[in-house]
Legacy VTK file of the C-alpha trace (Angstrom):
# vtk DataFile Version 3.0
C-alpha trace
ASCII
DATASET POLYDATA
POINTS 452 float
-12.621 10.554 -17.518
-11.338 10.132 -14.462
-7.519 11.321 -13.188
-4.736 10.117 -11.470
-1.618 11.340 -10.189
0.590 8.513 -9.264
3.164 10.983 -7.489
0.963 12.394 -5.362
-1.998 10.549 -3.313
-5.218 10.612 -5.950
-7.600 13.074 -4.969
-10.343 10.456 -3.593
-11.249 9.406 -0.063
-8.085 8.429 1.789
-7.719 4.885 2.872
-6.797 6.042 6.128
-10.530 8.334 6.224
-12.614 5.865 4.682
-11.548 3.075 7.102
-12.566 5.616 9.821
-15.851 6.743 8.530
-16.190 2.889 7.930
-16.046 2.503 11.454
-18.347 5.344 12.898
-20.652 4.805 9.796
-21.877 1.041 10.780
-22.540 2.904 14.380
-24.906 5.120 12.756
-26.102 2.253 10.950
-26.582 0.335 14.187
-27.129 2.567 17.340
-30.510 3.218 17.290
-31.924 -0.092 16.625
-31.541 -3.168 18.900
-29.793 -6.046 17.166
-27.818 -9.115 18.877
-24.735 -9.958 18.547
-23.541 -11.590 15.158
-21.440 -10.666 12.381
-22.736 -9.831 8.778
-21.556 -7.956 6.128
-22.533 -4.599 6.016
-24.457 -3.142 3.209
-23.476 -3.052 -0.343
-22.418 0.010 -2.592
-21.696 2.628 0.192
-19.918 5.510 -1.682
-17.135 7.639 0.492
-20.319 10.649 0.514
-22.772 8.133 2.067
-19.917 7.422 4.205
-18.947 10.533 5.723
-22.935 11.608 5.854
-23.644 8.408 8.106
-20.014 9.578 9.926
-21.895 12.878 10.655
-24.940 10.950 12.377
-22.933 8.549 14.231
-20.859 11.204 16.180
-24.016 13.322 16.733
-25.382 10.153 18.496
-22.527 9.112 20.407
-22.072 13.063 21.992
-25.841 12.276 22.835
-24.763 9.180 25.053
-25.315 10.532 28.581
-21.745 12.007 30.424
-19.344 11.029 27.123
-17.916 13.388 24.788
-17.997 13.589 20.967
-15.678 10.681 19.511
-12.449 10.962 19.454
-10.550 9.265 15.690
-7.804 7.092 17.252
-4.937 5.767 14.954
-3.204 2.760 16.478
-0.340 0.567 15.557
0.923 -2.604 17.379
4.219 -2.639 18.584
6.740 -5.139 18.906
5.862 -7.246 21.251
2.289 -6.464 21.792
-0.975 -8.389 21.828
-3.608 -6.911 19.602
-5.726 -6.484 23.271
-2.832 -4.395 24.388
-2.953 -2.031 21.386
-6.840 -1.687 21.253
-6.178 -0.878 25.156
-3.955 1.930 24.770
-6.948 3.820 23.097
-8.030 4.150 26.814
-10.705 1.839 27.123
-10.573 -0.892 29.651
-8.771 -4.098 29.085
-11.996 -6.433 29.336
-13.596 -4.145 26.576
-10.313 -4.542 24.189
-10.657 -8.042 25.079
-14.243 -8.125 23.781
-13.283 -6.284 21.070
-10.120 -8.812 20.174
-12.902 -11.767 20.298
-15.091 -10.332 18.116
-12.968 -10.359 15.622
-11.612 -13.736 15.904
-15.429 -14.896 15.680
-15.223 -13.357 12.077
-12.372 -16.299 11.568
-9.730 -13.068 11.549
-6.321 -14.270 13.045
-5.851 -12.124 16.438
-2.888 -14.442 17.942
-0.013 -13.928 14.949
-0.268 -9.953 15.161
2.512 -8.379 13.517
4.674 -5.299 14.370
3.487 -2.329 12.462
-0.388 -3.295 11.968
-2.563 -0.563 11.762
-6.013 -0.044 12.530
-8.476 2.786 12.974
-10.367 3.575 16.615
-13.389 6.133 17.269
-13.475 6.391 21.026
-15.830 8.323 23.478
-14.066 9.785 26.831
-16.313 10.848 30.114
-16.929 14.122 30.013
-16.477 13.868 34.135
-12.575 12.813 33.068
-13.044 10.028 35.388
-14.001 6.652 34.542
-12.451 4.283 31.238
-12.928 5.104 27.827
-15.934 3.784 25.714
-15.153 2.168 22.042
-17.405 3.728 19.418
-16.529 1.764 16.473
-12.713 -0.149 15.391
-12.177 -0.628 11.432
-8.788 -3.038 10.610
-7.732 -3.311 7.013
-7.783 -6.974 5.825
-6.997 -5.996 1.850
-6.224 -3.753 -0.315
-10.058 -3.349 -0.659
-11.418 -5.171 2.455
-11.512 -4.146 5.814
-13.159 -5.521 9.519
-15.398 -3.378 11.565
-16.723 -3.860 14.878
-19.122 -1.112 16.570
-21.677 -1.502 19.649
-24.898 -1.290 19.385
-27.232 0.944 22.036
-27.512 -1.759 24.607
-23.785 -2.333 24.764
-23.521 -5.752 22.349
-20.776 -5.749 19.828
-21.186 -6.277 16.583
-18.633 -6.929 13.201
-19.171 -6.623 9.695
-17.415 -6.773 6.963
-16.685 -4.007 4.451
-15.659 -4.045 0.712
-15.068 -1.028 -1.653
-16.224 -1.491 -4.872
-13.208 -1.729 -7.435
-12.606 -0.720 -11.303
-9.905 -1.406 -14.009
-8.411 1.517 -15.686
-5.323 2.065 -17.736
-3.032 4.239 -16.251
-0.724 6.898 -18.233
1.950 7.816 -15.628
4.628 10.150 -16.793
7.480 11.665 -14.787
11.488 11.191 -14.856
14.050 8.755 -13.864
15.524 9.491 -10.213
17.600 6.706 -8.996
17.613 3.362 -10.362
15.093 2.567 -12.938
12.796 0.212 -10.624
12.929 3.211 -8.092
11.414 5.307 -10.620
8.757 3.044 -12.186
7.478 2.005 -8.598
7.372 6.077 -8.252
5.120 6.520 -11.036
2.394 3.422 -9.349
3.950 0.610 -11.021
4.441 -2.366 -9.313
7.297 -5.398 -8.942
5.489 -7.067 -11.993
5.370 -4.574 -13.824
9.162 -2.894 -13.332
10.405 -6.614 -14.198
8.725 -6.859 -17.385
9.619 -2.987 -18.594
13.150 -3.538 -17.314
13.486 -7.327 -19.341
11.676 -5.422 -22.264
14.514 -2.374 -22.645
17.734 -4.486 -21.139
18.864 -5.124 -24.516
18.840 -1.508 -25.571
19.460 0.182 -22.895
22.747 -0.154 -20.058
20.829 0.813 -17.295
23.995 1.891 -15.098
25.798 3.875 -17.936
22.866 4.862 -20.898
20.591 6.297 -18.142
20.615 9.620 -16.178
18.733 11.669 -13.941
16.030 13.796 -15.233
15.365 11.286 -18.115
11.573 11.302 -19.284
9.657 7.818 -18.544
6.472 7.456 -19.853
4.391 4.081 -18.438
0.561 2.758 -19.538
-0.389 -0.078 -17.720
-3.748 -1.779 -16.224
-4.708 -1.501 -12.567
-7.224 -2.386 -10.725
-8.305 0.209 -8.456
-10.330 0.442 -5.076
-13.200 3.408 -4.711
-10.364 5.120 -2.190
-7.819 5.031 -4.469
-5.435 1.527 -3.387
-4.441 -0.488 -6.441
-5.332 -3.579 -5.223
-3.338 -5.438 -8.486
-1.955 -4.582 -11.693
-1.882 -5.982 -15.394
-0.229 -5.663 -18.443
2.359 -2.994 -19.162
0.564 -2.035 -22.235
3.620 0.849 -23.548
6.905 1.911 -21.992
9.420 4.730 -22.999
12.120 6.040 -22.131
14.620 8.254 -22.975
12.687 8.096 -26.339
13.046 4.584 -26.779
9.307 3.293 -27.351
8.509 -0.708 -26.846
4.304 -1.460 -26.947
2.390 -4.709 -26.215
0.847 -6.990 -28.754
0.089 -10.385 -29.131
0.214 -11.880 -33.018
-2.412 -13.318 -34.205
-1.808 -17.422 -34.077
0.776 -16.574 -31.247
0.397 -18.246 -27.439
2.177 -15.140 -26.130
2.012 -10.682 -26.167
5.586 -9.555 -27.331
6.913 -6.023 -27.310
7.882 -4.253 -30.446
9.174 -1.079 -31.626
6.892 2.068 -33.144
7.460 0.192 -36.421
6.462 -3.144 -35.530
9.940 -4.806 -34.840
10.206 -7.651 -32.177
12.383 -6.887 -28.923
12.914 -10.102 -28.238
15.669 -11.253 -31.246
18.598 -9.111 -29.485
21.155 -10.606 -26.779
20.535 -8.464 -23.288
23.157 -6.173 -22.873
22.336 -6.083 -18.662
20.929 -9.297 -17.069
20.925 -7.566 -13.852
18.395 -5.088 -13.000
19.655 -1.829 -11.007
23.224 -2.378 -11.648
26.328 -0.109 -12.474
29.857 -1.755 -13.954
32.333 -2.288 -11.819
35.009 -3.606 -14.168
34.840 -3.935 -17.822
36.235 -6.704 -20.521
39.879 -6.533 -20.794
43.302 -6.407 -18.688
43.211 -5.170 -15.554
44.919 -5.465 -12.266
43.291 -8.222 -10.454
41.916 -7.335 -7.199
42.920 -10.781 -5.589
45.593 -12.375 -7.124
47.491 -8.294 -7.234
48.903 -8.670 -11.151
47.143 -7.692 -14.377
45.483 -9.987 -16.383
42.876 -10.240 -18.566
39.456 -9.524 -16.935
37.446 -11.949 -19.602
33.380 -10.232 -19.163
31.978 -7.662 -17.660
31.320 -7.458 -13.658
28.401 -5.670 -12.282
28.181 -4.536 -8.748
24.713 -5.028 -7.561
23.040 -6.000 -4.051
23.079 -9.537 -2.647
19.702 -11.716 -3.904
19.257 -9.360 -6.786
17.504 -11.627 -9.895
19.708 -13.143 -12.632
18.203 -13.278 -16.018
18.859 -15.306 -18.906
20.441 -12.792 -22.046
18.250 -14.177 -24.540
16.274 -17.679 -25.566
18.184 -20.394 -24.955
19.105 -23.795 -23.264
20.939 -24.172 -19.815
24.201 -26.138 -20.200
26.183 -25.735 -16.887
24.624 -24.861 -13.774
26.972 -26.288 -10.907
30.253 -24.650 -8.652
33.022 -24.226 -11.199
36.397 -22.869 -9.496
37.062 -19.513 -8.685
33.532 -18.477 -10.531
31.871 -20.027 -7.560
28.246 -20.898 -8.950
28.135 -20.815 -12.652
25.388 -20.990 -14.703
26.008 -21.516 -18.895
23.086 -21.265 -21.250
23.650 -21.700 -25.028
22.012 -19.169 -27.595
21.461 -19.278 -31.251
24.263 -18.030 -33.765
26.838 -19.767 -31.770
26.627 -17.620 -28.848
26.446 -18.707 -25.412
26.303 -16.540 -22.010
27.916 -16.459 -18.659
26.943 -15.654 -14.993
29.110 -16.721 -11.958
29.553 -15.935 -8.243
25.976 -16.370 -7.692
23.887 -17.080 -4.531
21.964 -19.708 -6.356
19.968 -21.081 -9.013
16.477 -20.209 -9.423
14.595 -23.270 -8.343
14.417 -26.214 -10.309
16.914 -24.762 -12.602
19.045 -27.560 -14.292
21.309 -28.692 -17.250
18.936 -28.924 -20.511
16.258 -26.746 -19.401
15.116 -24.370 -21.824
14.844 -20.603 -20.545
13.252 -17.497 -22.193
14.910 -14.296 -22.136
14.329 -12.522 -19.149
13.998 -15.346 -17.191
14.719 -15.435 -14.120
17.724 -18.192 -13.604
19.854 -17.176 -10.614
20.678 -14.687 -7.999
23.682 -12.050 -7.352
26.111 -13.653 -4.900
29.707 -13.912 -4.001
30.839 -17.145 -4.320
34.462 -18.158 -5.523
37.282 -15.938 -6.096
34.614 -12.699 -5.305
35.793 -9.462 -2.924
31.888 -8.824 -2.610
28.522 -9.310 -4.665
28.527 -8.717 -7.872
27.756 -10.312 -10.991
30.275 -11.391 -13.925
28.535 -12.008 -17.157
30.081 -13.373 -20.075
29.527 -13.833 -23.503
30.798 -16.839 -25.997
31.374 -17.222 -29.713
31.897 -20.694 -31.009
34.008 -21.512 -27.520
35.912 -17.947 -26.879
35.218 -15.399 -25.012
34.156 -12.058 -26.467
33.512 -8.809 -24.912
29.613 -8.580 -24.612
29.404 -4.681 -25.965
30.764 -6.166 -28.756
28.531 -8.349 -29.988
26.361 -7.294 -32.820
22.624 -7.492 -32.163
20.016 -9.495 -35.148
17.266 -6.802 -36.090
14.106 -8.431 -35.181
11.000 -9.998 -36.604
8.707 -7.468 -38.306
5.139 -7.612 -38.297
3.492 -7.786 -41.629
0.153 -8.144 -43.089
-2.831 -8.027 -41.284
-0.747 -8.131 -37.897
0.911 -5.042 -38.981
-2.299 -2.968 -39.773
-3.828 -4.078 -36.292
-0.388 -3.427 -34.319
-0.591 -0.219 -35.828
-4.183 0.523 -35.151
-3.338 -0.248 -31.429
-0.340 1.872 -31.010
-2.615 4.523 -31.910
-4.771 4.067 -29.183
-1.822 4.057 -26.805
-0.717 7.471 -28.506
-3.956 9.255 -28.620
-4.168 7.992 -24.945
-0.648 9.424 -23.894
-1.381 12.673 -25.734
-4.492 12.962 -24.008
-2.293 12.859 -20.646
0.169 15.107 -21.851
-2.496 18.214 -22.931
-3.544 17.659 -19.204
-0.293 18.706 -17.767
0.625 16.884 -14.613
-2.971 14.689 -13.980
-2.358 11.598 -15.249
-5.492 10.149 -17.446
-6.959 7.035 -17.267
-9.380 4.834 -19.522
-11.107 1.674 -19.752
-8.510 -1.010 -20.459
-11.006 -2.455 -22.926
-9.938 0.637 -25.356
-6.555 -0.643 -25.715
-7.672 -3.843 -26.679
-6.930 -5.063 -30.460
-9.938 -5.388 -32.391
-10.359 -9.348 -33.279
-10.843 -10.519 -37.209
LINES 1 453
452 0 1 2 3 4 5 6 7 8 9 10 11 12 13 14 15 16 17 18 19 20 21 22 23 24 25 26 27 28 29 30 31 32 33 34 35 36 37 38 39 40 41 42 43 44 45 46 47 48 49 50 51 52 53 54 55 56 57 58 59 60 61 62 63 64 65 66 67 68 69 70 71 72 73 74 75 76 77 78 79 80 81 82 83 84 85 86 87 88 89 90 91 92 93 94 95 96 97 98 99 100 101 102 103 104 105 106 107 108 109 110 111 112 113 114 115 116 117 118 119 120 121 122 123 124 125 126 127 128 129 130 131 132 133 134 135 136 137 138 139 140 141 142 143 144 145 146 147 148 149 150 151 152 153 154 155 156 157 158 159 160 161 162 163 164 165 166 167 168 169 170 171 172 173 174 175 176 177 178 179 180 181 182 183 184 185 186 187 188 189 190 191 192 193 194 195 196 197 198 199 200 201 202 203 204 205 206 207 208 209 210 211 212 213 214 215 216 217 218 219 220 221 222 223 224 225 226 227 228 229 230 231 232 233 234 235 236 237 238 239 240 241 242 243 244 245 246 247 248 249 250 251 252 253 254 255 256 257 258 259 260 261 262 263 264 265 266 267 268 269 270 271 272 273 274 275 276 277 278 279 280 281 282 283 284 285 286 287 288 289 290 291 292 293 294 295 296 297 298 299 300 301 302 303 304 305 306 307 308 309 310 311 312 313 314 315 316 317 318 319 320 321 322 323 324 325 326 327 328 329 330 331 332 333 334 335 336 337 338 339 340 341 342 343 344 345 346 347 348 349 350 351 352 353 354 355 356 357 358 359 360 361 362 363 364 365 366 367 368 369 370 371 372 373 374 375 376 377 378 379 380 381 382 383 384 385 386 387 388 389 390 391 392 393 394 395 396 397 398 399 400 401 402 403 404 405 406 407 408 409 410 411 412 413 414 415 416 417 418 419 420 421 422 423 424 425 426 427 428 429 430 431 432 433 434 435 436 437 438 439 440 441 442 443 444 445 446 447 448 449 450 451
């Protein structure tokens, strides 16, 4: 069973050494036999061993080349304002050659005019041993994916060539443990998660957990989720959150038989989903709670009728809970306002926004955690922030108080197979947890429910 530790680099090939053994590899592959220019893909399967083997040969050839030293490994990044030419030139060669080499890879269809600030590639590079005299390009490897990367290297009689290189990927599910430092996205993105992935956890525990009062530093998280994963180590994408806890409070993924959709539910089968979110803001703290307080434009106290959360400009609105949008327009000192109305006579607030999330409209049905607008500061607003509200039959209520329905259990045969599944997760997690600090991974397919 493989391992890996999503805190620390995983104990494979770097990216950064297999894109340079890439590079001097295809040289070894290529120096000794005559072939003309073209560009081809370079042979399949090539393991990070073979790799740094056919690394070995290549530099042993290229310290044969008459008068040049033994390759030098180059790192280069463009700078602002810099042609990709001018960056492959500061390696020392001369300008023609990095202009060669800049063609070469626009003949492989890769885009060498819109070069961005901050690109990175890998060089091997011969010097004369004399001193005098320009540098001599062994091999250049660029990074087109997570899992995909350019290489151009010369052959004996001076001809470039460039081929194209892809690591073979896997899927695994991922156990990553560790604790909460910062805001909760900070932490899960710590751990290997990704955007995706912190969005659903974070609309999955927002109803039973305040992220900016209920959490604290040094609180256990505990993440399983699929990834797909390159032979160096880069997780070129990720799944499903599969299981999330924290601070003991357990959610895991299934998907009811009959249903269209996976839910989330507790250890003992309970839906997520039934509760009104008590934070539909991710990464926020309270800035002012329900009830009178001095307002901070008008100078007099008043009532203060929700609950404001201070939270960075753009950051994603969500909807509380199911529901259809009823206002979404400029309304007064709230600036932009969006409404939605909830079961149980219940409806929900957000003002001083940005804007809507596109297409977002009067009589549009929204899901919970959905997202429907962005923090602003529109209105009667000293800076961004977020004020949420909740209603009962037309009058505002404070939002901590409002008493949460218990959700849907699984029964039946849905229950037995939910329960078979969550001990896969379990046995899975313990598995990681006997292991100390390597995180363990297994085929997603053993985390899948059993079908009948």
């Amino acid at each position: 069973m493989a391992q890996f530790d999503p805190r620390r680099q995983p104990v494979r090939v770097s990216p950064h050494l297999f894109t340079v053994c890439a590079a001097v590899a295809v040289a070894a592959l290529t120096w000794r036999v005559y072939q003309p220019m073209e560009a081809s893909a370079s042979p399949a399967g090539l393991t990070p061993a073979q790799l740094a083997s056919l690394e070995s040969r290549a530099f042993a050839d290229a310290s044969a080349l008459d008068g040049m030293q033994t390759p030098e490994l180059i790192p280069v990044e463009v700078r602002s304002g810099e042609t990709l030419a001018q960056a492959v030139a500061r390696t020392g060669i001369d300008a023609n050659e990095a202009a060669a080499v800049v063609r070469t890879l626009a003949d492989q269809d890769f885009d060498t005019v819109n070069i961005r600030a901050g690109l990175r590639f890998e060089t091997a590079v011969s010097r004369p041993r004399s001193g005098r005299g320009a540098a001599q390009l062994i091999g250049l490897t660029l990074r087109t994916g997570p899992a995909t990367q350019l290489t151009v290297t010369r052959n004996f009689d001076g001809a470039l060539r460039v081929r194209e290189l892809a690591e073979q990927v896997h899927e695994e599910t991922t156990v990553a443990s560790g604790e909460i430092h910062g805001t909760l996205h900070q932490s899960a993105i710590a751990l290997g998660a990704n955007s995706a992935v912190v969005a659903k956890m974070s609309q999955v525990f927002a109803h039973r957990l305040d992220f900016s009062r209920d959490l604290r530093a040094g609180d256990p998280m505990t993440l399983v989720f699929e990834r797909t994963v390159s032979e160096s180590g880069v997780t070129v994408s990720t799944g499903d959150l599969l299981f999330a806890e924290v601070r003991g409070v357990r959610f895991y993924r299934y998907q009811p038989a009959g249903s269209d959709e996976a839910q989330y539910f507790d250890e003992n089968g309970r839906n997520v989903r039934s509760g009104m979110m008590s934070t539909p803001v991710d990464g926020a703290r309270i800035s002012s709670n329900f009830g009178m307080r001095r307002h901070p434009i008008a100078g007099y106290r008043r009532m203060h009728q929700g609950i404001d959360f201070a939270v960075g400009y753009g950051t994603p609105v969500v909807a509380a809970a199911d529901g259809v949008v009823i206002e979404a327009r400029r309304w007064g000192g709230y600036g932009n306002w969006v409404r939605i109305r909830h079961s149980n006579g219940l409806e929900s607030g957000y003002a001083h926004l940005s804007r809507f999330a596109s297409g977002l409209r009067a009589g549009q049905r929204v899901s919970q955690g959905q997202v429907v607008a962005y923090v602003g500061s529109t209105g009667a607003s000293t800076g961004p922030h977020l004020h949420y509200e909740i209603w009962r039959n037309g009058q505002r209520i404070n939002p901590r108080g409002v008493e949460m329905p218990r959700g849907v259990i699984l029964e039946g045969r849905d229950l037995a197979a939910f329960q078979a599944q969550r001990a896969r997760i379990d046995a899975l997690i313990e598995q990681q947890r006997e292991g100390g600090e390597a995180v363990m991974t297994a085929s997603a397919e053993d985390l899948r429910p059993a079908q009948g």
